[in-house]
C-alpha atoms as an extended CHARMM CRD file, in Angstrom:
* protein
*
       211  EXT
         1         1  UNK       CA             -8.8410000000       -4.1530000000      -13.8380000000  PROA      1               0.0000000000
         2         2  UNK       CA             -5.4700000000       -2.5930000000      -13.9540000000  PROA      2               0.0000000000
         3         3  UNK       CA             -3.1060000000       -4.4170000000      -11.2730000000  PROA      3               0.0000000000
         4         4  UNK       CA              0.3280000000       -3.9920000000      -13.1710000000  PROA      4               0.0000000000
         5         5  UNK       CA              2.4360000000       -1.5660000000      -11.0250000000  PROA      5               0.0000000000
         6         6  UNK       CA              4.7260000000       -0.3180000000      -14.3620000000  PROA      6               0.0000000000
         7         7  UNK       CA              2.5110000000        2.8880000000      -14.6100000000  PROA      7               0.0000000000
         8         8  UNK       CA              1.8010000000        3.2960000000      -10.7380000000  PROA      8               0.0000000000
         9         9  UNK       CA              4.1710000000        5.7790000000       -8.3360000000  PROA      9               0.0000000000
        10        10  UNK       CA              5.1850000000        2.8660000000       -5.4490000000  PROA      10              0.0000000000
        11        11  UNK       CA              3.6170000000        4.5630000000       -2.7290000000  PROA      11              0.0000000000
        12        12  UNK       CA              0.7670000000        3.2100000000       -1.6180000000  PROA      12              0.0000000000
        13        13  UNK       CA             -1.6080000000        5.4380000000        0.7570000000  PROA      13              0.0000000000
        14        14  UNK       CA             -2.9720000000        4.1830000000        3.8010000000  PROA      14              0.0000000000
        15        15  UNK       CA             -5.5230000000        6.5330000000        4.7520000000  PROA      15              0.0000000000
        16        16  UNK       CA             -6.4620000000        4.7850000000        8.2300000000  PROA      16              0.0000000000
        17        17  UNK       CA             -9.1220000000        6.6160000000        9.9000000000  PROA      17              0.0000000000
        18        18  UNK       CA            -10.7640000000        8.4970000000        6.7400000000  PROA      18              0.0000000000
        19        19  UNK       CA            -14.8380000000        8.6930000000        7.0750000000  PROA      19              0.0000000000
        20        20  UNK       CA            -16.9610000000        8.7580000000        3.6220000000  PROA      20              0.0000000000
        21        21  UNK       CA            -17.6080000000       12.4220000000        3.8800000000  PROA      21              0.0000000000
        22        22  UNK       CA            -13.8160000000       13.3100000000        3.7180000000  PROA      22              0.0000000000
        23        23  UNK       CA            -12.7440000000       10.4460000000        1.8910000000  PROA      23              0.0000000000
        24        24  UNK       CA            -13.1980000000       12.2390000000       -2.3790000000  PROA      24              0.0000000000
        25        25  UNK       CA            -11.2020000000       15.0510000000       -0.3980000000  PROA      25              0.0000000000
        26        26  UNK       CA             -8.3040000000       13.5540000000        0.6770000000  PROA      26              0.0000000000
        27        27  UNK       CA             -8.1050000000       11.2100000000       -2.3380000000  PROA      27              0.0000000000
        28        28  UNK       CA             -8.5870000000       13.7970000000       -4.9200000000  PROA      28              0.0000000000
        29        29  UNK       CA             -5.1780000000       15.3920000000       -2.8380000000  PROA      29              0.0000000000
        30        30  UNK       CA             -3.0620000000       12.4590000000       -3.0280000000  PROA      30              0.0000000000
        31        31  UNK       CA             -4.1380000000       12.2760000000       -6.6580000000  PROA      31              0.0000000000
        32        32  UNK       CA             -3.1300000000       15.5860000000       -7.4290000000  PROA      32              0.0000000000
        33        33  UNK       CA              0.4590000000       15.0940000000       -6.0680000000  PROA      33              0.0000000000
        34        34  UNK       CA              0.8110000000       12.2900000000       -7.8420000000  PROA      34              0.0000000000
        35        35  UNK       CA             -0.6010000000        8.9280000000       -6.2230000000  PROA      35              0.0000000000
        36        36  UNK       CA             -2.2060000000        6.5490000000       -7.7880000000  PROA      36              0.0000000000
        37        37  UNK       CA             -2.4970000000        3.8470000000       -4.9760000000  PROA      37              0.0000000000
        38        38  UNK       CA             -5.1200000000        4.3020000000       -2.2860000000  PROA      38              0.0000000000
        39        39  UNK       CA             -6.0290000000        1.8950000000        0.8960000000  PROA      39              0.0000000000
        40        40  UNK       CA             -8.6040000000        2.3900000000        3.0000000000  PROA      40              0.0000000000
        41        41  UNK       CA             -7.9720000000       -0.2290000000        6.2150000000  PROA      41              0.0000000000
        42        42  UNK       CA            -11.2340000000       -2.2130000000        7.3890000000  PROA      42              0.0000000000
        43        43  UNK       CA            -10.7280000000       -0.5420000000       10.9760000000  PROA      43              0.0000000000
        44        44  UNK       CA            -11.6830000000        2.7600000000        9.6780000000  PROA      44              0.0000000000
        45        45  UNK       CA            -14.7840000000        4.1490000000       10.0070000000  PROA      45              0.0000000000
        46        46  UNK       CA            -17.3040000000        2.8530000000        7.5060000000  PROA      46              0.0000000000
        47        47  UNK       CA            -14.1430000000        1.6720000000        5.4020000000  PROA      47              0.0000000000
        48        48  UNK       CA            -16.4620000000       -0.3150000000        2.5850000000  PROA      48              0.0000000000
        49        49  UNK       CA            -18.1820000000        2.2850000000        1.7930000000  PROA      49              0.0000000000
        50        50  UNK       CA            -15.4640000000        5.1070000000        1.8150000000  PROA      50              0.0000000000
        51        51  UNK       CA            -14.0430000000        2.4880000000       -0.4850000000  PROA      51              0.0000000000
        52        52  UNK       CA            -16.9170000000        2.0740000000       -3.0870000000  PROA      52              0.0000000000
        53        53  UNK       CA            -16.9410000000        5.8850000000       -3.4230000000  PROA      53              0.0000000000
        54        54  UNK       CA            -14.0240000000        5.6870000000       -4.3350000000  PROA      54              0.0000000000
        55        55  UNK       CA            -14.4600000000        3.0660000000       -6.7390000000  PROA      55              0.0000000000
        56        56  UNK       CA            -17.1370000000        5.2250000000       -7.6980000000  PROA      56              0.0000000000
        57        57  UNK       CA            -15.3710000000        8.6150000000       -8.6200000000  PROA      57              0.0000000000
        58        58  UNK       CA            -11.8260000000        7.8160000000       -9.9330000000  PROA      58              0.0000000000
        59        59  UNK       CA            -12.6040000000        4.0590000000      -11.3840000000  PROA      59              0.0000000000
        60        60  UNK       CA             -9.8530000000        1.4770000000      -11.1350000000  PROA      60              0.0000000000
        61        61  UNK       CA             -8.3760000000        2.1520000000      -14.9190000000  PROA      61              0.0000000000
        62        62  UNK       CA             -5.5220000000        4.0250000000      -13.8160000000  PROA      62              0.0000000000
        63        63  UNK       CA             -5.8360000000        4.1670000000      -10.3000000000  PROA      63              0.0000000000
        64        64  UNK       CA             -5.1940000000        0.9520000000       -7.5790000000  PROA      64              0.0000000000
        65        65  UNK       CA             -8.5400000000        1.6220000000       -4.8860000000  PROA      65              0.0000000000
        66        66  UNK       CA             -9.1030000000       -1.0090000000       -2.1230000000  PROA      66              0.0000000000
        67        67  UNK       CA             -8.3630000000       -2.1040000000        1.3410000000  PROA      67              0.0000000000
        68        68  UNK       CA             -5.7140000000       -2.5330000000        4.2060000000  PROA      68              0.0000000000
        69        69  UNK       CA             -6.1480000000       -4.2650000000        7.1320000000  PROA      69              0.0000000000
        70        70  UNK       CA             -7.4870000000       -7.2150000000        5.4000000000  PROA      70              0.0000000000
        71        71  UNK       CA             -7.0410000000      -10.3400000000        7.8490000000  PROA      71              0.0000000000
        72        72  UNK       CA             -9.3020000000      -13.0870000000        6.5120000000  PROA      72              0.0000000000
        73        73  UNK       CA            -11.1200000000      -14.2580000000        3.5280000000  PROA      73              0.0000000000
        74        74  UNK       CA            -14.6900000000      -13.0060000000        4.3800000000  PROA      74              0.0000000000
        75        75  UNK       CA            -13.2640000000       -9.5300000000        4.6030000000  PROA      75              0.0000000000
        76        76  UNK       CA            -11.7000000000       -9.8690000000        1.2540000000  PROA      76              0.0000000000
        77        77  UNK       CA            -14.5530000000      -10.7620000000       -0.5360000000  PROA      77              0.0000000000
        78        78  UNK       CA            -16.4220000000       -7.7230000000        0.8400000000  PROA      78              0.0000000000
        79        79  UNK       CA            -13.8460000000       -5.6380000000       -0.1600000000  PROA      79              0.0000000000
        80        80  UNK       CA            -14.0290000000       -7.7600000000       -3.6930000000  PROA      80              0.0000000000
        81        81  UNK       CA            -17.2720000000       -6.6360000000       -3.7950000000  PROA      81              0.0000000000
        82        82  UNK       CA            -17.3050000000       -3.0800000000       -4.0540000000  PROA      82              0.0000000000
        83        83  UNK       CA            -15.2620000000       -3.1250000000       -6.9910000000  PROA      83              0.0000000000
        84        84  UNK       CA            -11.8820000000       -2.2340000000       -5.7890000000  PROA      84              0.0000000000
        85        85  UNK       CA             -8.5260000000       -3.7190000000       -7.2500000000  PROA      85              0.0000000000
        86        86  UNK       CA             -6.3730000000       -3.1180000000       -4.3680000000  PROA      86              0.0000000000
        87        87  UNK       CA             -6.2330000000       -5.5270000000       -1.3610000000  PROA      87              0.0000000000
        88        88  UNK       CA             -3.2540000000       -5.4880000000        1.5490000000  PROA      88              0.0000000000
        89        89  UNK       CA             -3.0210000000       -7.2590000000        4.6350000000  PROA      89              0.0000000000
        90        90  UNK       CA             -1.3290000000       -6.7090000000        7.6550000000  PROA      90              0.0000000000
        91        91  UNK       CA             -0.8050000000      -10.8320000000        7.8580000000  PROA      91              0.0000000000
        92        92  UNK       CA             -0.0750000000      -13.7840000000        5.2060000000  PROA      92              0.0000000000
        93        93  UNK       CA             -3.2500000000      -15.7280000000        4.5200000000  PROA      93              0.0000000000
        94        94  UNK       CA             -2.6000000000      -17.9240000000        1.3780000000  PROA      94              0.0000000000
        95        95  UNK       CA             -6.3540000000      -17.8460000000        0.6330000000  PROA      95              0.0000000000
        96        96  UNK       CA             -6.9050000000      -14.3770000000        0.8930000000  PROA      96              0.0000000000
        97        97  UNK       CA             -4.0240000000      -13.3010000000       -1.4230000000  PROA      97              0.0000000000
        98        98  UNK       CA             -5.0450000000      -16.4470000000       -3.8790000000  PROA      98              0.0000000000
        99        99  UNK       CA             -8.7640000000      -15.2940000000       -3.7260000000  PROA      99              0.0000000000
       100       100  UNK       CA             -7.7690000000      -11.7530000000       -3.7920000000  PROA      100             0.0000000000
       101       101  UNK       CA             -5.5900000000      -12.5840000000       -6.9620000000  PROA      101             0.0000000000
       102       102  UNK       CA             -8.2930000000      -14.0930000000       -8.8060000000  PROA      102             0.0000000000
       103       103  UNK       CA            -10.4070000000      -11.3980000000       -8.3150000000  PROA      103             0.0000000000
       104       104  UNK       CA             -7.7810000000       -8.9320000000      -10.3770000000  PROA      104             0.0000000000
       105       105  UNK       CA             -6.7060000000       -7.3860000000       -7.6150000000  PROA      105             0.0000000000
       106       106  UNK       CA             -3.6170000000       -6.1970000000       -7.1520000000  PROA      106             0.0000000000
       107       107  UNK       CA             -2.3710000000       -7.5200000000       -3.4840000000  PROA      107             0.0000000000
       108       108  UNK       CA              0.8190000000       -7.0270000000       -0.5840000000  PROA      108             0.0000000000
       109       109  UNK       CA              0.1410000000       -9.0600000000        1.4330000000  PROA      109             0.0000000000
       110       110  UNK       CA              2.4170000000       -8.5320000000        5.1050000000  PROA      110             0.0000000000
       111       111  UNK       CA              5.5950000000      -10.8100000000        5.9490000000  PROA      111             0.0000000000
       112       112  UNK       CA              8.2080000000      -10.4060000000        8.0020000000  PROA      112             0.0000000000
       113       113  UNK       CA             10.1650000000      -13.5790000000        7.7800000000  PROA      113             0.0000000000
       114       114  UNK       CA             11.3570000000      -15.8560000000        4.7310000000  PROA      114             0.0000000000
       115       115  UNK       CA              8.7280000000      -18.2380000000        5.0240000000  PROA      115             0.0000000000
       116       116  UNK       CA              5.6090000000      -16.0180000000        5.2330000000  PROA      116             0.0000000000
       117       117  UNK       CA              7.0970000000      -14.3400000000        2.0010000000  PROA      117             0.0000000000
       118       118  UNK       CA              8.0190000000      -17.6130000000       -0.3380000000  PROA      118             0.0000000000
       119       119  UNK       CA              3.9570000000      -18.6640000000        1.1790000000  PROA      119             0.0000000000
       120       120  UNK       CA              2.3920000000      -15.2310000000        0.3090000000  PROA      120             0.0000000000
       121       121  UNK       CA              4.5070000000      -15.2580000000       -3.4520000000  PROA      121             0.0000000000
       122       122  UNK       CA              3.5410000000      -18.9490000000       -3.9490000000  PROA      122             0.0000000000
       123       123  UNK       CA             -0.4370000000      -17.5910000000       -3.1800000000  PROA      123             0.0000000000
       124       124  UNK       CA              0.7140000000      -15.3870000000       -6.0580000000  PROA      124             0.0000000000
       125       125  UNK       CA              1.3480000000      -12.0060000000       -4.5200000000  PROA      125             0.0000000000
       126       126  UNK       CA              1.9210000000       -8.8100000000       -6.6020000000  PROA      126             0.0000000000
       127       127  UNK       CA              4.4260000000       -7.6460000000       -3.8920000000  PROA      127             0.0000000000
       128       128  UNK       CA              5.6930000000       -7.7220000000       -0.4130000000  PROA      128             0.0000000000
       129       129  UNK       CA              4.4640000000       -5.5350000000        2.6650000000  PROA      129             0.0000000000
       130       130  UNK       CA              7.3510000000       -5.4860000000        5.3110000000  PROA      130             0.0000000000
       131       131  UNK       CA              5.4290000000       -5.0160000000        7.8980000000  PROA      131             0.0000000000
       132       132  UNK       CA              6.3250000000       -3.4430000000       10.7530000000  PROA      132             0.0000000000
       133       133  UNK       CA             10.0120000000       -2.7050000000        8.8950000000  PROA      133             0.0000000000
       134       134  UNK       CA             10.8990000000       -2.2880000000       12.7150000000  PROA      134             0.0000000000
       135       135  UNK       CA             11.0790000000       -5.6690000000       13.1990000000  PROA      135             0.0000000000
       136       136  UNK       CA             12.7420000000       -6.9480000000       10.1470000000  PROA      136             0.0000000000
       137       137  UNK       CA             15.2670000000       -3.2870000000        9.6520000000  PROA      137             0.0000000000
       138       138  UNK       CA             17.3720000000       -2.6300000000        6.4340000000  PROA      138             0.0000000000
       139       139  UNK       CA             20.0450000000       -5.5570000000        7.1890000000  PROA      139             0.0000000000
       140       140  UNK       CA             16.6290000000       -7.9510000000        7.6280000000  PROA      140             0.0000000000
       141       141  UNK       CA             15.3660000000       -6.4490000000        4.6500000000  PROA      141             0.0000000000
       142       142  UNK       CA             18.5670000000       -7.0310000000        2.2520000000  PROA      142             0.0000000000
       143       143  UNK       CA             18.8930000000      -11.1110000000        4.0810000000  PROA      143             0.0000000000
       144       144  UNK       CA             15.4310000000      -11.7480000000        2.8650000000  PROA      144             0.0000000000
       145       145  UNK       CA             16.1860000000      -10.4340000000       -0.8870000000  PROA      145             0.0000000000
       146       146  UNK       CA             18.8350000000      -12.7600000000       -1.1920000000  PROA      146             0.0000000000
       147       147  UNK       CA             17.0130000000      -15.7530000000       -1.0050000000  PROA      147             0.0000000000
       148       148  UNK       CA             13.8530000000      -13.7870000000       -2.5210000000  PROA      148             0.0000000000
       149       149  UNK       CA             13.1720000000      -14.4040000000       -6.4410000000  PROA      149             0.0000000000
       150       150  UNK       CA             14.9470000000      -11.3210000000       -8.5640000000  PROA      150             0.0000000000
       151       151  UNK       CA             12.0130000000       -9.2320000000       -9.0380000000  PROA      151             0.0000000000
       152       152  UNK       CA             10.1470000000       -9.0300000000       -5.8240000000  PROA      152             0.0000000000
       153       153  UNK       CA              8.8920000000       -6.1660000000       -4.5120000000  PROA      153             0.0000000000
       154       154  UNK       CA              9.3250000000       -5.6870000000       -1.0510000000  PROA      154             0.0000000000
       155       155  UNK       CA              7.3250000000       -2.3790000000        0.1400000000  PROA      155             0.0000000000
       156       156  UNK       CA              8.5290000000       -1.0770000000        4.1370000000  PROA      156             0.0000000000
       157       157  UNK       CA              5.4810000000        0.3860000000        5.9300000000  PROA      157             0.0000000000
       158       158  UNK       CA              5.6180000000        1.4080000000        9.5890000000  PROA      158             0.0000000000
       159       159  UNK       CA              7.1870000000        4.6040000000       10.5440000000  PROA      159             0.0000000000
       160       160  UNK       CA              8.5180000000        6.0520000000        7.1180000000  PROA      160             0.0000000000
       161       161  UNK       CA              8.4680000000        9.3880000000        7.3470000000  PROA      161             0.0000000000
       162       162  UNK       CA              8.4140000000       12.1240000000        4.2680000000  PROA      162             0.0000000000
       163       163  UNK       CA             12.1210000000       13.1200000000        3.8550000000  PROA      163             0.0000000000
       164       164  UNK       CA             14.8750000000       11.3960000000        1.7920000000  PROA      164             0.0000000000
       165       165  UNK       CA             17.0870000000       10.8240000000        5.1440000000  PROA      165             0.0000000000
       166       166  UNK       CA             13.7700000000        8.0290000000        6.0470000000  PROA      166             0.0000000000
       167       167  UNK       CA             13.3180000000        6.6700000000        2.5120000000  PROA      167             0.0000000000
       168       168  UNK       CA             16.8150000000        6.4590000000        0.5560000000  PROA      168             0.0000000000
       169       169  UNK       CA             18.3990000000        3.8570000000        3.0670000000  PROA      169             0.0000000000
       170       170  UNK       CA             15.5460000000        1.7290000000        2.1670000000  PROA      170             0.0000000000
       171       171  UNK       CA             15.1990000000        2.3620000000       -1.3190000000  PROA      171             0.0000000000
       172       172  UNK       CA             19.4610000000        1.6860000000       -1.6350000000  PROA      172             0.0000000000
       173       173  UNK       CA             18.8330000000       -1.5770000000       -0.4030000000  PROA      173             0.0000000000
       174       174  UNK       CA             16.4000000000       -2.6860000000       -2.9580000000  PROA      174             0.0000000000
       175       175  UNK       CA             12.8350000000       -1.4900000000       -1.6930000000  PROA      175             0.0000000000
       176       176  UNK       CA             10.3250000000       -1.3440000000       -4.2320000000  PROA      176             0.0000000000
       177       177  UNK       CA              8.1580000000        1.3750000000       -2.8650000000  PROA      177             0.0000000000
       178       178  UNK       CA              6.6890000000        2.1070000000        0.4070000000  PROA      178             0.0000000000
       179       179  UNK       CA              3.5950000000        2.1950000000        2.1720000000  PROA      179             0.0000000000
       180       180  UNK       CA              2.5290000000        5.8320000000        4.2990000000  PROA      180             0.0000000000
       181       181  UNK       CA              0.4750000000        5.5470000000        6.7530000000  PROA      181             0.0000000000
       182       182  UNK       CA              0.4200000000        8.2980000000        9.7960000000  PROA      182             0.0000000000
       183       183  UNK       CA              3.4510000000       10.8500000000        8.2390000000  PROA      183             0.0000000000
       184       184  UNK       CA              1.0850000000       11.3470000000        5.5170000000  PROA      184             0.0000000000
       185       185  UNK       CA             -2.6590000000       11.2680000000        6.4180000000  PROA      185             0.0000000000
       186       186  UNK       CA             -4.1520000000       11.4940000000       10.0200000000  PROA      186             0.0000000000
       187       187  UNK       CA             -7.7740000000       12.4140000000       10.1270000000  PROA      187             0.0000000000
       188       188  UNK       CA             -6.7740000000       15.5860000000       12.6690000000  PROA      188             0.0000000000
       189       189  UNK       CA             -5.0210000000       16.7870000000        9.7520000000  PROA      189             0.0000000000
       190       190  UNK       CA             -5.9690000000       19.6540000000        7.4540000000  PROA      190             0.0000000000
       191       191  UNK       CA             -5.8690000000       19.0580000000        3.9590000000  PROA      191             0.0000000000
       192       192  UNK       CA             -3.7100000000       21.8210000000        2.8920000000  PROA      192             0.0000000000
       193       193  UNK       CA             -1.3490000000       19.4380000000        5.7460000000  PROA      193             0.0000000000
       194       194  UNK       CA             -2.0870000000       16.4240000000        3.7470000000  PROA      194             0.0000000000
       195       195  UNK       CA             -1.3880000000       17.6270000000        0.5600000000  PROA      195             0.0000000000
       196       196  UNK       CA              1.8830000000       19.2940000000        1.9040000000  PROA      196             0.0000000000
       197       197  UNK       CA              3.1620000000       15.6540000000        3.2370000000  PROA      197             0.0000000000
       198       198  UNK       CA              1.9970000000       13.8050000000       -0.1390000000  PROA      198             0.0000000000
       199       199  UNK       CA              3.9900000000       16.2770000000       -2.0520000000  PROA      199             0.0000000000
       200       200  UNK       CA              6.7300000000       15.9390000000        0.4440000000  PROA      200             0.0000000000
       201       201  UNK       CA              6.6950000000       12.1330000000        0.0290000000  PROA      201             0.0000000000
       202       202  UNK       CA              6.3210000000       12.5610000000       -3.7400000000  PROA      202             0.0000000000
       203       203  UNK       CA              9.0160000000       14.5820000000       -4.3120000000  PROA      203             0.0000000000
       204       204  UNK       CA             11.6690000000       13.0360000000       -1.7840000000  PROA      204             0.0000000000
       205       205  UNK       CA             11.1630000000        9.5880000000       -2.8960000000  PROA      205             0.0000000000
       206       206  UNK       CA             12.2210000000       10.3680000000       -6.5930000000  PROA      206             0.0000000000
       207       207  UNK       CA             14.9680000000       12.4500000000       -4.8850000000  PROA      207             0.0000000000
       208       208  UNK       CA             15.7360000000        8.5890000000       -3.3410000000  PROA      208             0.0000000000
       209       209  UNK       CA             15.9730000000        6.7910000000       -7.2060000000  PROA      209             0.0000000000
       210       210  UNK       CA             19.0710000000        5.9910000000       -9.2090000000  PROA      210             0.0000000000
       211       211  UNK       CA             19.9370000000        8.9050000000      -11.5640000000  PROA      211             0.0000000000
C-alpha cells in the first residue's frame, strides 16, 4: 500500500454522512479536482461498506481510502479489513495508530496538546490532525511546532472553509495540509456543489503555497 504523502495533494476529504449509493459519485468528483485522500467517518451511514467500494473502484495505488472517526482498536481493525490505507481519529490511542501503522496505513491521528502529539508520533504517526483547530488557533498551532520534531505534519480540520483568506494563515504558519469536512461535502449538497467547493479548495490552497 501506498502511505507516503510526497505524491498526495494535503487535503484530506472527510465525506461525513455519504451513503454507499452516492459514495463512487462524490469520490469520482473529488478525484477529478484533484484529491487523492478520501475518509469516510464510522458515524456515517453504512461507513464500512461505502469504504470497501471504494477500495473496490479506485484501489489504494495512488489514492489514500479509509476511515475518520476511528476511536478504538476494534474499529480500526474493521476498517483494516476492507482494505483501506487511510485511518484518522478524532482522539490519540497509541494502539490504534501503532496497529493502524502496521497495517500500511497511512494514519492522523487527533491532538490538541504537546503530549497527545509526542504519544501519537512515538505510536508512529504519519501526521498530525489538529483537531478542533478552534481550540488550539494559529499561535497554539506555531507553540506546538516548536517543540515538535522538524518534519511533522500538522493538518487543521474544523471549520476551514474554501478560500485563501481561511487557509493561508494556517498554511504561513507551517500547516502541512488540511482536513475538509462540512465546506466541502454535506450530503444535502448537489454534486455539481461539491465539485464547485473541491475545486474551490483545490485551487485556493495552491494559491496559499510559497512561490
Amino acid at each position: 500500500m501506498n502511505t507516503t504523502l510526497n505524491d498526495h495533494l494535503p487535503l484530506i476529504a472527510i465525506i461525513r454522512g455519504v451513503t454507499p449509493d452516492t459514495v463512487i459519485d462524490v469520490a469520482n468528483i473529488l478525484i477529478e479536482e484533484g484529491f487523492t485522500m478520501i475518509e469516510v467517518p464510522l458515524n456515517s451511514p453504512q461507513a464500512l461498506q461505502s469504504i470497501k467500494m471504494l477500495v473496490d473502484e479506485f484501489g489504494t495505488q495512488k489514492y489514500l481510502i479509509g476511515a475518520g472517526t476511528v476511536t478504538n482498536l476494534e474499529l480500526a481493525e474493521q476498517v483494516i479489513a476492507t482494505g483501506a490505507n487511510l485511518v484518522v481519529t478524532p482522539n490519540c490511542v497509541p494502539e490504534v495508530i501503532s496497529r493502524s501503522v502496521a497495517a500500511g496505513c497511512a494514519t492522523f491521528p487527533g491532538i490538541v496538546t504537546p503530549t497527545e502529539a509526542f504519544n501519537a508520533l512515538h505510536a508512529g504517526a504519519t501526521g498530525l490532525k489538529l483537531f478542533p483547530i478552534s481550540m488550539v488557533g494559529i499561535a497554539g498551532m506555531k507553540a506546538m511546532m516548536s517543540v515538535l520534531p522538524q518534519g511533522t505534519g500538522l493538518y487543521p480540520v474544523g471549520g476551514i472553509d474554501p478560500s485563501i483568506d481561511s487557509m493561508k494563515p494556517y498554511v504561513g504558519a507551517g500547516a502541512a495540509g488540511f482536513g475538509l469536512g462540512s465546506s466541502l461535502y454535506k450530503p444535502t449538497m448537489t454534486l455539481a456543489d461539491i465539485r464547485q467547493n473541491a475545486r474551490n479548495f483545490v485551487n485556493n490552497f495552491k494559491a496559499c503555497l510559497p512561490v
